[in-house]
N, C-alpha and C positions, 0 to 999 in steps of 0.2 A: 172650722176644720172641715176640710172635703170627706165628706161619708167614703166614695171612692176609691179615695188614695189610699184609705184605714185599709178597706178592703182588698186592696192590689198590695199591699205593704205585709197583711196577715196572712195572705193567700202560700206564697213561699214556707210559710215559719209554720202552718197547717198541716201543708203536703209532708212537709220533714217528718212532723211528728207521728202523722200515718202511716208514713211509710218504715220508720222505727219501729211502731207497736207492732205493725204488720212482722218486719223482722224479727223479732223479741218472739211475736208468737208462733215463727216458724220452728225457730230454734227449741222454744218450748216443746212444742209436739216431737219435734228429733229428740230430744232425750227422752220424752216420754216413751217414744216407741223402742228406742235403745233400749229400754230398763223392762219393756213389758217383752218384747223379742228374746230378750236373753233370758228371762223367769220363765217363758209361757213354749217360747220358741214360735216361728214365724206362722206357720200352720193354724196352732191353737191361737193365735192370735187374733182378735176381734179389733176392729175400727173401736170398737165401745171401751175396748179395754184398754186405747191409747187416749180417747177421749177423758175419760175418768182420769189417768194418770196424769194428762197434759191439763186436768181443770179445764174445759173447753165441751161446750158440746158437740154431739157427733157431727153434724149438720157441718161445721166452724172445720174439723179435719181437711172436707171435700173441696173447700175455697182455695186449699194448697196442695192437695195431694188428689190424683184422679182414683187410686188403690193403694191396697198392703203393698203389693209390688213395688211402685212409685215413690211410696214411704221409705222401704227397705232398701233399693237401690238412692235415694238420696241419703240416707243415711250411710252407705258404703260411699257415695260421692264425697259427701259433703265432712265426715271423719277421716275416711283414710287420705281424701284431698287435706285437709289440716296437717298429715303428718308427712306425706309429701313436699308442701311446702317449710314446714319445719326442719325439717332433716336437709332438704337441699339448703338453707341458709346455715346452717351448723355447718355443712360438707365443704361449703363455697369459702370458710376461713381456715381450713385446712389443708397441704398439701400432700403429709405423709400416707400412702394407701392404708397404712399398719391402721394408724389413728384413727382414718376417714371408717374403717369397720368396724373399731371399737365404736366411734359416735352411733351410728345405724343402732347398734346392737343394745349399746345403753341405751339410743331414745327410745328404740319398740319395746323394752322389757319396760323402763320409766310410767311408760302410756298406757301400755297393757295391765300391770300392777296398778295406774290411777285410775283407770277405769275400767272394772273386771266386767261391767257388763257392755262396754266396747267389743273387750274380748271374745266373751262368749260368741257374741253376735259376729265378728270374724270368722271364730272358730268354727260353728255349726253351722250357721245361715251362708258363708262364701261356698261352703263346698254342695251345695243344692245342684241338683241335675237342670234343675228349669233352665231354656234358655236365655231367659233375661239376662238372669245370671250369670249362666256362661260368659255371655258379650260383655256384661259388666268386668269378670275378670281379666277381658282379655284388653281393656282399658285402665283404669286409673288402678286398679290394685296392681295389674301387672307393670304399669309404672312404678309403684313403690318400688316392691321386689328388684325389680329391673338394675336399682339403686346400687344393689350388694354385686350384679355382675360386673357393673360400670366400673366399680368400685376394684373388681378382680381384674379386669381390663389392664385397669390403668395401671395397676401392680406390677401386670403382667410385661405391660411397655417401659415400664422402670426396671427390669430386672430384678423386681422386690417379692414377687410371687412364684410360683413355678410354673413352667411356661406348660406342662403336662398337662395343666387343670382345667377343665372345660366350666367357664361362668353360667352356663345354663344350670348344670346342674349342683353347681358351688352355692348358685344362691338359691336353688332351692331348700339342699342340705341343712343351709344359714336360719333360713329362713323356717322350716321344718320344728331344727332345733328350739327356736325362739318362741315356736307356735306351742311346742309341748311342758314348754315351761311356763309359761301362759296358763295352761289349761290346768296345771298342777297349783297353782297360786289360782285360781278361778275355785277348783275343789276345797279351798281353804286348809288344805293342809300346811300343817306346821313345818317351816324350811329350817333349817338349821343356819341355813348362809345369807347372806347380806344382800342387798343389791348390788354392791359392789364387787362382794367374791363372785355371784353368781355371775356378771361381765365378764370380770379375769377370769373364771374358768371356761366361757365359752371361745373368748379368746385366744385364752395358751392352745385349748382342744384342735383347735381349727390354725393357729398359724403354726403351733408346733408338733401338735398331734399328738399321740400318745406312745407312738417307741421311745423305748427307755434306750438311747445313741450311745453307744460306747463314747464312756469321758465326760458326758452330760448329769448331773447331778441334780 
């Protein structure tokens, strides 16, 4: 048997698995810090204190991350990038604008409820004054969002929405709303309603509002 060949044959099947554990352990430290950001918050947060949670020493962080900064914007990257692409593949088998907002709306409440300290980290860590920051929002998150005007758009060119409503601030409103119920399932208070009721009501609130219409029951 050629020593050689063995060698150029394992060489491929090596790299793979390197470069796996290498992924596996990037991922690892992203939740790590997801969990320690949303307890600690981004400030109080130490390199040590994501090391510890990620099992990994401090030293092991630096090979993927240059800062907290780097950490926290890959994590707004690399999660709110997940629900972007999730959401547009749900959106892409739908046609009705009605639907296409229910979907948006049940998968960010879905996601936010799975993971309350995604949320948190949303909630407090997006709204930072640092510039990083900023630039961040005005990228991949403001593409999420972006999703609920596109969404108003196209309603608006079907004749399905009303043509009055300006999508800047529709889906912030949307968006707002989904942020604050987020935050209330983050405090662990006790809901009364469903995940399901809590959709149809943000639903009916927003396609049909809240005047009680003469003849409407």
């Amino acid at each position: 048997m050629n020593i050689h060949s063995v060698n150029i044959a394992s060489e491929p099947i090596f790299r793979k698995n390197a470069s796996m554990k290498s992924a596996d352990k990037h991922n690892k430290i992203i939740r790590a810090a997801t969990k320690v950001f949303a307890k600690k918050g981004f400030f109080n947060a130490r390199i040590s204190d994501i090391a510890k949670e990620a099992k990994v020493a401090d030293g092991t962080i630096y090979l993927y991350f240059n800062n907290k900064f780097d950490i926290l914007l890959t994590v707004f990257e690399q999660e709110i990038g997940k629900l972007v692409d999730q959401v547009k593949v749900l959106l892409a088998e739908e046609d009705d604008p009605r639907r296409m907002l229910e979907i948006f709306i049940a998968k960010h409440l879905q996601e936010m409820k799975k993971n309350k300290n995604l949320a948190e980290v949303i909630q407090i860590e997006l709204r930072q004054t640092n510039k990083l920051v900023r630039d961040y929002r005005n990228n991949r998150f403001s593409e999420y969002i972006n999703i609920i005007s596109t969404i108003i758009k196209r309603g608006q060119s079907e004749n399905v929405f009303r043509q009055d409503i300006l999508p800047g601030i529709a889906k912030r409103a949307i968006f707002g709303a989904l942020d604050e119920i987020a935050r209330i399932w983050n405090l662990d208070l006790v809901s009364e309603y469903s995940m399901d009721e809590t959709v149809q009501q943000v639903i009916n609130i927003f396609l049909l509002g809240i005047l009680n219409e003469p003849g409407r029951h």
